[in-house]
C-alpha angles and dihedrals in degrees: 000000000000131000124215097201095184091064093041127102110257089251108047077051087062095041089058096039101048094036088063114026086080139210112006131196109253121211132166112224124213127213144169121221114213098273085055093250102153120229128187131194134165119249130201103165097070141103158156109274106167141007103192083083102007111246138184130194123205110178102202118195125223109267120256093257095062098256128105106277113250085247100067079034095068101043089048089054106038093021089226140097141149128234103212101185120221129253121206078243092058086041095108089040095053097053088054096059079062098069119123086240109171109256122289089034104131100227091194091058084050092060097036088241114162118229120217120188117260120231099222110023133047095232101091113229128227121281096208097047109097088215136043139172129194118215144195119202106251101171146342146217137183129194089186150000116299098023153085151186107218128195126200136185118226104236091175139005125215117201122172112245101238089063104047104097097182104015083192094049092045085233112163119197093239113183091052089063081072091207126182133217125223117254131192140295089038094274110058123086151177137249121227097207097077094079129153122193131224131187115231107240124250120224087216092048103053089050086048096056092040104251095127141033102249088224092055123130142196116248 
């Protein structure tokens, strides 16, 4: 079947989206408004884009009331925020910080999650997330009214110690964050622990071995 998703309503577009681009990274952000009110909210649609600076993007939706969400606010506003990524452990908590609470409800005190100061941003991170990373808004773009892809550049990362495998080499003992991926129908979700590994090919070595013709080219 094929989808035509300009003539689609927005959210049978998400439905489909978000049913098939799976799983996705979860992480709550953290952010500050003007008067330093902290707000937290869970984010799905995130990820890292480039390392050389090293940018986040957080895409975040118009809020159901038909307004920009506090998230994208803040950052506007204070131009920081910091990306605290979920455990399995933090899962319940997380999906407290998405409740529609009224404004000025801390959604961190909700959960019982800690704060700890960050080193480079104003916005505290999460106590309890393993990874964190503070970021300073570096640019912006919007497809439509009430929303916004923002990008942010890590200007420091916080991982906990019992995870970091080669501090010099930067090497983080991945598998033991036990982190979880976002499903489909905004309450199912994936497990990080079924893995399977796979080596990248190298051109010489498959010439090597015989599983290509060394002249070969691509068409």
């Amino acid at each position: 079947m094929q989808f035509d998703l300009p003539s689609m309503k927005p959210m049978d577009r998400y439905e489909l989206l978000l049913g098939t681009v799976v799983p996705r990274p979860i992480a709550i952000v953290t952010t500050l408004n003007s008067d330093g009110v902290l707000n937290a909210a869970p984010y799905s649609l995130f990820n890292v884009v480039g390392h050389d600076p090293p940018v986040i993007m957080i895409a975040v939706l118009p809020h159901p009331e038909g307004r920009l969400k506090d998230t994208a606010d803040n950052i506007f506003v204070t131009k920081e925020f910091v990306v605290n990524l979920v455990p399995e452990a933090l899962a319940e908590a997380m999906n407290i910080t998405c409740i529609d609470a009224p404004p000025g409800r801390n959604e961190l005190q909700l959960a019982k999650l800690e704060t700890a100061p960050s080193i480079a941003v104003k916005p505290p991170r999460i106590a309890e997330s393993p990874v964190a990373f503070e970021c300073r808004l570096l640019t912006s773009l919007s497809f439509g009214p009430h929303q916004a892809i923002v990008f942010g550049e890590v200007a420091n990362a916080y991982v906990a110690d019992r995870y970091v495998l080669d501090a010099e080499r930067a090497l983080v003992d991945t598998p033991k964050l036990e982190l979880f991926g976002a499903m489909h129908a905004a309450r199912w979700y994936s497990k990080t622990s079924d893995r399977f590994e796979m080596v990248r090919p190298n051109w010489a070595r498959w010439v090597k071995d015989g599983k290509v013709d060394e002249n070969e080219r691509s068409a």
